[in-house]
N, C-alpha and C positions, 0 to 999 in steps of 0.2 A: 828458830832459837829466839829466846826473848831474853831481852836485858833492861835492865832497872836505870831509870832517870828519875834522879832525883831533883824536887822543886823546892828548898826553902828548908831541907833537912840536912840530915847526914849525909858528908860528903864520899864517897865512894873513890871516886873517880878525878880528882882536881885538877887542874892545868899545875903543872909546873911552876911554869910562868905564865901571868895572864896579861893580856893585851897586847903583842908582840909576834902577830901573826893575822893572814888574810890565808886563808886555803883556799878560796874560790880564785885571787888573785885579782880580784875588780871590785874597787868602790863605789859606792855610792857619791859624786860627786855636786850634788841637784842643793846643798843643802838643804834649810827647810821648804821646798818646793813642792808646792800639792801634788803629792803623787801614792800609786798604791805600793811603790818600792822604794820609800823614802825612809832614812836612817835607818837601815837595819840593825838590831841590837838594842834601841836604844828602848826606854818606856814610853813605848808607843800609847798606853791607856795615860798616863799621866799626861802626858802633850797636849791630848786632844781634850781629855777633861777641863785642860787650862783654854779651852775656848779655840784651839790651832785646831780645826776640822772636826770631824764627827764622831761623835761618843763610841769609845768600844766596848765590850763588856770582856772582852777578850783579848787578848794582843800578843804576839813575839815573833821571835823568828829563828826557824830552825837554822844553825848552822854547820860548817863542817868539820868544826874542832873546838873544845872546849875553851879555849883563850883566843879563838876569833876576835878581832877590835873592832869596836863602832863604826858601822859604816861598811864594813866589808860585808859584799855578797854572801847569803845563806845558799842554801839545795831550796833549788827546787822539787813539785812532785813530790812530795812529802806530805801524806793524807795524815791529817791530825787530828784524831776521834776522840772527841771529849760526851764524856756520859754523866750527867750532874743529877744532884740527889732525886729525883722524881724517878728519873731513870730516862729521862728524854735523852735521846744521844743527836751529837752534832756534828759533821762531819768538814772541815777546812784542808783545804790543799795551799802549801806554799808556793808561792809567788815566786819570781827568777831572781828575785832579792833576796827570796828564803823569808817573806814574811808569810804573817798569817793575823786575820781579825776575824770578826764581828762584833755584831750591837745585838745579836739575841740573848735575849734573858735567860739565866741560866742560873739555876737551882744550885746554892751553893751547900757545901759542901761536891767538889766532881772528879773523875780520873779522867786521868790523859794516856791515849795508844798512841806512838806517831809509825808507820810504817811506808819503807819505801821498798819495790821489788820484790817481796815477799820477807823482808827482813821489821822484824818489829822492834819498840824501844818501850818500855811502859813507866809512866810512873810510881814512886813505889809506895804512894801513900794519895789519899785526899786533900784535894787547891781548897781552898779561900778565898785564893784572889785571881781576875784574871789576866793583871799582869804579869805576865810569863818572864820578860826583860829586865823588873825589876831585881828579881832574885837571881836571875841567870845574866848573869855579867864577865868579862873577859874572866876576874878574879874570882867570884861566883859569891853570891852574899848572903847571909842567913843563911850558911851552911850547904847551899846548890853548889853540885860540882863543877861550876864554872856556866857555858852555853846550854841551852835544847840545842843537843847534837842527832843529827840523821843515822837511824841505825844501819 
């Protein structure tokens, strides 16, 4: 079965209420502490552009419900297959924080699969950008239905 994740468009799907919930049930509490499971949720590509650690071209993190709050644990095991316009495809698996990056270059205009267990999620249109966090926030902005949530 496939279902539609939307990044930066029409909302489908929206939290109720956003920021008022932890599904994993564990935070992140390291704050900015060099690590590969640090602030999950937050714009990880913007951070690191600002000189906090290493450039990503890609960034976010799957979580378990669309009004997850900053800082609370994502899913892990969540393969995140991104195919950008050349058609090179990339493959990332989240992290036990539920994040997910890289610093490879990647052909913009791209889609996003995320699949965990045989269950998939796709996006339902072409990214621009590869901050995934900035659009998908507890409240979800520029029209995202809130998180990248784990199908």
């Amino acid at each position: 079965m496939i279902l539609f994740l939307l990044a930066c468009g029409p909302s489908l799907d929206s939290a109720d209420s956003a920021g008022t919930t932890c599904t994993s049930g564990h935070y992140w509490e390291g704050g900015n502490s060099e690590s590969p499971f640090m602030n999950p949720g937050q714009d990880c590509v913007a951070c690191h552009a600002s000189g906090e650690g290493p450039d990503y071209t890609l960034a976010g993190t799957v979580m378990g419900d669309y009004a997850d709050d900053d800082d609370c644990n994502g899913v892990e095991s969540v393969v995140v297959s991104i195919t950008d316009a050349d058609g090179n495809k990339l493959s990332l698996t989240s992290n036990s924080a539920g994040n997910f990056y890289t610093n490879e270059a990647i052909a913009m205009p791209y889609t996003v699969v995320l699949e965990k267990d045989g269950a998939t999620r796709e996006m339902s249109g072409e990214q621009e950008d590869g901050a995934c966090n900035r659009c998908h926030t507890a409240g979800g902005e520029e029209g995202a239905p809130g998180r990248v949530v784990a199908p």
